[in-house]
N, C-alpha and C positions, 0 to 999 in steps of 0.2 A: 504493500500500500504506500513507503514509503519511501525516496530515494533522498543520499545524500547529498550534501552542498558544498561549495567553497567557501571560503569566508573572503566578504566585498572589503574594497576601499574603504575608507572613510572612518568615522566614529562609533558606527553602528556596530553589533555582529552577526551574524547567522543565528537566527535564534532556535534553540529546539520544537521541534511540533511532537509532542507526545501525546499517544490513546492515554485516556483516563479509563481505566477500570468499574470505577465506582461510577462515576458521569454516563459511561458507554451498559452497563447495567440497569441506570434508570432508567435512559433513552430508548432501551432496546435496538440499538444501535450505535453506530461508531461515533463517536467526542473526541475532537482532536484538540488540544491547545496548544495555543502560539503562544511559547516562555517568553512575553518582553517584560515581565522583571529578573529575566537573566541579564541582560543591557545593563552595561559599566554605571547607567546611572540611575539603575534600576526601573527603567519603565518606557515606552515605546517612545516617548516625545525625544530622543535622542536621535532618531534617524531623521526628523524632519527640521529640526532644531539644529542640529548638527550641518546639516547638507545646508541651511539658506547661513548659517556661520560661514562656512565655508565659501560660497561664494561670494560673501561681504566683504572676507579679507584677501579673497583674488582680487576685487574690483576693486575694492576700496583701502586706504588707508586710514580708518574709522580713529577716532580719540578712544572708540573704547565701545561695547553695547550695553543696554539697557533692555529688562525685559521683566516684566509682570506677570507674577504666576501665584498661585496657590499651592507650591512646591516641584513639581517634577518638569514645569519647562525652565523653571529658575535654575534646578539641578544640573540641566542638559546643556542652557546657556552656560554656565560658569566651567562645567565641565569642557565644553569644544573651547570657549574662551581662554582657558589656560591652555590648552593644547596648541590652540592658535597664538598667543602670547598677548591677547587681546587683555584690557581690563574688563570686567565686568561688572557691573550694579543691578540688582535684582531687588526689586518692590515687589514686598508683600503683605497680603493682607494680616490684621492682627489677629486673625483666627488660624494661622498658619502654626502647625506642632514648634516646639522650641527644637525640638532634636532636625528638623529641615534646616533651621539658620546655623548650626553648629555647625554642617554639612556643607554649607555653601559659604559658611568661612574657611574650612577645611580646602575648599575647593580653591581659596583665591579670591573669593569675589567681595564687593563690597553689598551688605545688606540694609536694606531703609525697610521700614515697616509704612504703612498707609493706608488709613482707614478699616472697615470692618469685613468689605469684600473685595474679589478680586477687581471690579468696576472701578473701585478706589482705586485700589496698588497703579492701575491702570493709568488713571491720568494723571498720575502722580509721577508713573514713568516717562510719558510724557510730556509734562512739561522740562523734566530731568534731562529728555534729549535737546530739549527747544535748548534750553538755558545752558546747556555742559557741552553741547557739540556732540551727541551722542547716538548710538544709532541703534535705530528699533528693533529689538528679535520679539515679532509678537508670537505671543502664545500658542495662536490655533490657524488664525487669520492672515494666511498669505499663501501664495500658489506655491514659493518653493518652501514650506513648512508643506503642504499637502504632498508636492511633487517626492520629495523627503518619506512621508509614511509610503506612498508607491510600493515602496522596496518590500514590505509586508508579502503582499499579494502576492507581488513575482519568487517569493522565496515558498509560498504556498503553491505556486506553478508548479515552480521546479523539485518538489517534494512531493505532493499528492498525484496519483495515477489517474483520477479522475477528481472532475470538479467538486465543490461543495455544495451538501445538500441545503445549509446556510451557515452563514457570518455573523456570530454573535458579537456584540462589541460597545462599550460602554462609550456614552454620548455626555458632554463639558459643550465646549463651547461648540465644537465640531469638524476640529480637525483632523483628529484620524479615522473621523467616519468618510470626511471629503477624498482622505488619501484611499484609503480603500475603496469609494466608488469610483475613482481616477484608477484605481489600478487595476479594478476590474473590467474598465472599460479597455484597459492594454491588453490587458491577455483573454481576452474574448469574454470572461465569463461575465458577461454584464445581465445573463439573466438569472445568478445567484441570489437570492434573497437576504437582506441583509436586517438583521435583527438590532435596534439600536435601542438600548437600556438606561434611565434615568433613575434616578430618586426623588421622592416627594420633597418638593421643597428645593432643589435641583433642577427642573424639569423646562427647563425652557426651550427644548428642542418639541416636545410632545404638545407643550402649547398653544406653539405656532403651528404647529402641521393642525392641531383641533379649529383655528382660527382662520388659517386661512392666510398666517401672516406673520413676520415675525413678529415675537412677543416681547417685551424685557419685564420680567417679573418684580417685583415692589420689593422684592430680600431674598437672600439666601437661608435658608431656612434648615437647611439638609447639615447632619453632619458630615455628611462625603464632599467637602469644601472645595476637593479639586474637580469636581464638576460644580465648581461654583461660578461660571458666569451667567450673569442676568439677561444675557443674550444672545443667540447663535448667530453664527455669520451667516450673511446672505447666502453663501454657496451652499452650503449644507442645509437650507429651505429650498434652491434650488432643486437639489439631488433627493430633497425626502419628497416633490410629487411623482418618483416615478412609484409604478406599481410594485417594484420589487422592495421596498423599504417599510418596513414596520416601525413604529414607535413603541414602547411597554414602558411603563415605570411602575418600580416597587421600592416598598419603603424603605426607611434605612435600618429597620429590624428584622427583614430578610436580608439587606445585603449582610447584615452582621453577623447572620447565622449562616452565610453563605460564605463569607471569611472563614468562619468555624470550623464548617464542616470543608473546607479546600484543603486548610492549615491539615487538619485531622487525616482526610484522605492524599493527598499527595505531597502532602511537609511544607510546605510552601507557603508564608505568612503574605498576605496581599493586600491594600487599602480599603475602605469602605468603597471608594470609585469603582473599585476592579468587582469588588463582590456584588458593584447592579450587573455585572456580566455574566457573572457566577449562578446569579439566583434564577437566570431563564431557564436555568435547568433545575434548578436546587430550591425551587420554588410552583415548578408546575409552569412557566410561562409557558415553553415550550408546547409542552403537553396541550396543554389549552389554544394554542395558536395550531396544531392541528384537529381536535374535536371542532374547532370550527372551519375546518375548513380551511386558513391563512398558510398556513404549510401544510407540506405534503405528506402522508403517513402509508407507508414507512418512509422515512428521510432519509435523506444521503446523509456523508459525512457528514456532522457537524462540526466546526472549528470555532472556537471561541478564542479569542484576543484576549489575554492573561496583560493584561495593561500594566499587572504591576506597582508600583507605586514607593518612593524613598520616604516618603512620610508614615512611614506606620513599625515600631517595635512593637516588644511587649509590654510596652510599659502603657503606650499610645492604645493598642487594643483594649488593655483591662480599662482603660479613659473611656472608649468607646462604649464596652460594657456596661459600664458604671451608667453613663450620661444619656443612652438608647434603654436601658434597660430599667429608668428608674420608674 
């Protein structure tokens, strides 16, 4: 089912696609996941973040980048930024783990906190590029950040013998759902179904597809912070009218059990973010998007996007527990 790969250029690496056992038993069928918290900085935004770095400091000789995150594009930035010799400043929100800014002092980077969401850290960041001569690595929002996640798909080409039966994958602002439907439209499979997961409170991708429009929601409300923008980009409303694209959202007391039970079954510790991707299995989404009918039963492979996440220890989980669970 599965063949090997090289390991690409760049910052990224080849990530592993593992059958889950437990996953591929409830399904009644095959779950594959894509390890991007094996990624040097723990979580997928390194190949899209990484690659438009990269071409900032072909093109440009920048005074340095700036970039606004809720932890894992700040990670990614600072992370290619030292590689590159770049300075780095990362804004973020004051809801961001303390053990994220430990990490990205570790990394080199310079950190400013701002405001209570990522919206904040945002224009905070830039006005830091207006005023410092600095230059933008946004988040989610730019073609070579999308063109960057690409690499996903084509390493799922060149590994799987046949296509997926669907792409499950956890939805923030919406860039590595924009890179994966970019990259399925490269390698043909543009009519795989791609399952895009939120949290209540989180949910601004599911909004705007109910509306008709994009939304920007009045707070962040969700503890899964790094799907904490109040907005999705244009593109990613674009790419949710085709018919292959589902919206779900569940709470953040399934994704927490869906952490639980990942940690429990495959060792593997993963943020609230990663566990709204977890829980379309580990919750029945799934299940239920075929009894109606929205997928197909039996399913092909399923592939879920292990997104990962550098914000979450054991210390950060038992937080979670505590503060979901009370």
């Amino acid at each position: 089912m599965l063949r090997t790969m090289s390991k690409p250029d760049g910052f990224h690496i080849v990530t592993p696609l593992l059958e889950s056992t437990g996953m591929s038993k409830r399904m009644g069928s095959s779950v594959y996941l894509k390890m991007e918290s094996s990624q040097p900085t723990g979580s997928f935004k390194i190949r899209g973040i990484g690659f438009m770095c990269q071409n900032v400091a072909s093109s440009t000789k920048p005074n340095g980048v700036v970039c606004s995150s809720g932890g894992n594009a700040g990670m990614a930035t600072a992370y290619a930024a030292r590689k590159l010799n770049l300075p780095a400043t990362i804004v973020l929100p004051s809801a961001t783990p303390q053990l994220v800014v430990q990490k990205l002092k570790d990394q080199g980077a310079t950190v400013k906190v701002a405001g209570k969401v990522w919206d904040d850290a945002n224009d905070e960041a830039l006005r830091l590029a207006e005023s410092e001569g600095l230059t933008v690595i946004p988040p989610f929002n730019h073609p070579l950040i999308w063109k960057g996640h690409t690499s996903i798909v084509h390493e799922l080409k060149a590994s799987l013998t046949t296509k997926p039966g669907a792409i499950v994958l956890s939805v923030g602002g919406g860039g590595l759902f924009c890179g994966v439907m970019q990259g399925l439209d490269e390698v043909g499979w543009g009519s795989v179904p791609v399952l895009c997961m939120e949290t209540v409170g989180a949910d601004c991708f599911n909004a705007a597809l109910k509306a008709g429009e994009l939304v920007t929601l009045p707070d962040i409300t969700s503890e899964a912070t790094c799907l904490g923008a109040k907005t999705a980009c244009r593109q990613a409303f674009e790419y949710s009218k085709r018919p292959t694209v589902i919206s779900e959202v569940v709470t953040d007391l399934q994704a927490l059990e869906a952490m639980e039970l990942f940690l429990d079954e495959e060792r593997v510790l993963v943020e609230l973010a990663c566990g709204a991707a977890l829980a379309a299995v580990y919750s029945g989404v799934i299940q239920r998007l075929q009894e109606t009918e929205r997928l197909p039963k039996p399913l092909g492979p399923l592939v879920i996007i292990v997104c990962g996440g550098g914000s979450v220890n054991w210390a950060q989980l038992q937080h979670l527990q505590a503060v979901i669970r009370k």
